[in-house]
N, C-alpha and C positions, 0 to 999 in steps of 0.2 A: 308692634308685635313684641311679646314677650319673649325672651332670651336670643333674640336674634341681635349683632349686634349693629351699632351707630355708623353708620359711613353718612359723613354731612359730604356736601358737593360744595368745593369753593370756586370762584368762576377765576382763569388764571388772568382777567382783564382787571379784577377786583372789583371795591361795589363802585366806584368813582371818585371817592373820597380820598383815597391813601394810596393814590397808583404814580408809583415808582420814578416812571417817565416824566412827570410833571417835574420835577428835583434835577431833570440833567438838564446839561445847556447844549446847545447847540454847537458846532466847532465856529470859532470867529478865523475869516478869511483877510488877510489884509495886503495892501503893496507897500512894502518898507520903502521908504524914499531916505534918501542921501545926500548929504554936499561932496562929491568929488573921493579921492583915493582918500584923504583921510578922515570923512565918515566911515565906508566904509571898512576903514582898517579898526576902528574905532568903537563898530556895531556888537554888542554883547552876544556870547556865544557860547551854549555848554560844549563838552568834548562830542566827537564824531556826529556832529553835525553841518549842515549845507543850508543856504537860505539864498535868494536872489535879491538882489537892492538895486533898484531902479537911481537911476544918478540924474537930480534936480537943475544940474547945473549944465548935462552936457548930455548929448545921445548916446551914454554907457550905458548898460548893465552889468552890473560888480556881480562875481560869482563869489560867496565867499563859503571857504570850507574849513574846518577842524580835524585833529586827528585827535585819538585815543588820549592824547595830555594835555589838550584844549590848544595847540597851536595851529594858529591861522593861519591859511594863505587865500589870497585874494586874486581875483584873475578878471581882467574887463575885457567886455565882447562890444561890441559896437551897433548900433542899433539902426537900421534902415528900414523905410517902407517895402512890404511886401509888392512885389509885383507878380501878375500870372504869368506861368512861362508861356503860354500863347498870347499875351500881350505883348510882349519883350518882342519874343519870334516875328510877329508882323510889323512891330516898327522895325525891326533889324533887315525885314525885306523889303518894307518900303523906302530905305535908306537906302538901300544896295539897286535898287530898281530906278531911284532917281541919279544914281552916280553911274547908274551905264545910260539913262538917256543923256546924261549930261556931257558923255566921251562921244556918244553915238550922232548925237546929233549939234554937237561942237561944230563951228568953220575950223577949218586949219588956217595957217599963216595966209595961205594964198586965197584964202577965200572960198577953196571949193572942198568937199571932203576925197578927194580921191586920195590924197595922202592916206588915207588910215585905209582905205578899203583895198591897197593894193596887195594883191596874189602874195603870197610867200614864198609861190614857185620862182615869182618874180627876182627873187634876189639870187645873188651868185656870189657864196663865199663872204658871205655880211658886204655886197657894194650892191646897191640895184642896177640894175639896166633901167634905160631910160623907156621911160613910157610909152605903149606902142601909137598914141594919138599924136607924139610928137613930130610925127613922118621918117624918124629915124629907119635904118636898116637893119636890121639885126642878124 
C-alpha cells in the first residue's frame, strides 16, 4: 500500500538460526569431596560465601562459610543413616515388649513366680508379712 507505513513482524523465538538460548549453559551441579579438616580448611572461597564438602575419609560433612573479608570458618556435622520415625518407634516397642515378657515370665529364686506377683497391700512399713499359703496366722 502506498504511504502507509512498514511494520515487519519478528517472531520473538527467532528464525532458528541465531536464538540466544543455544550460547547459555546450563548450571553444572557437583558434590565437592575432601580429605578430612584440612581439605576442608584448604577449599578455595570467595567472600560471603557457604558450600558443603562431603569428607572422603570419614562420615563428616564440613560446612564451610565466609564473611565479608574472605575469612573462613568451618564446622563438621556427622553424618548417619536416615531412619523413619515409625520404624525406630516399633523396634523401641518391640524391645520394651520383650523386656517385660522377660521380667513377667522369669522364675524367681525359688522357682515359682509368686515373689513378684505379691499384693502391695501385702507389705507393712517396707517388711512383708509372710504369705497367707504358708498356714501362718495373721
Amino acid at each position: 500500500m502506498y504511504g502507509m507505513p512498514n511494520y515487519s513482524f519478528q517472531s520473538p523465538f527467532g528464525n532458528g538460526m541465531n536464538t540466544s538460548y543455544q550460547n547459555q549453559q546450563l548450571p553444572h551441579y557437583d558434590i565437592v569431596k575432601v580429605n578430612g579438616r584440612n581439605g576442608a580448611e584448604a577449599f578455595q572461597m570467595g567472600p560471603n560465601s557457604q558450600v558443603l564438602l562431603l569428607d572422603e575419609t570419614a562420615p563428616v560433612l564440613w560446612l564451610a562459610s565466609t564473611d565479608g573479608a574472605g575469612y573462613k570458618t568451618v564446622s563438621a556435622f556427622d553424618i548417619s543413616p536416615h531412619q523413619d520415625q515409625q520404624q525406630t518407634m516399633l523396634s523401641s516397642i518391640e524391645q520394651r515388649l520383650a523386656r517385660l515378657e522377660e521380667y513377667i515370665y522369669e522364675p524367681s529364686e525359688s522357682g515359682s513366680r509368686d515373689a513378684k506377683q505379691r499384693n502391695p497391700k501385702q507389705r507393712n512399713n517396707g517388711q512383708q508379712q509372710s504369705n497367707a499359703n504358708d498356714g501362718s496366722v495373721r
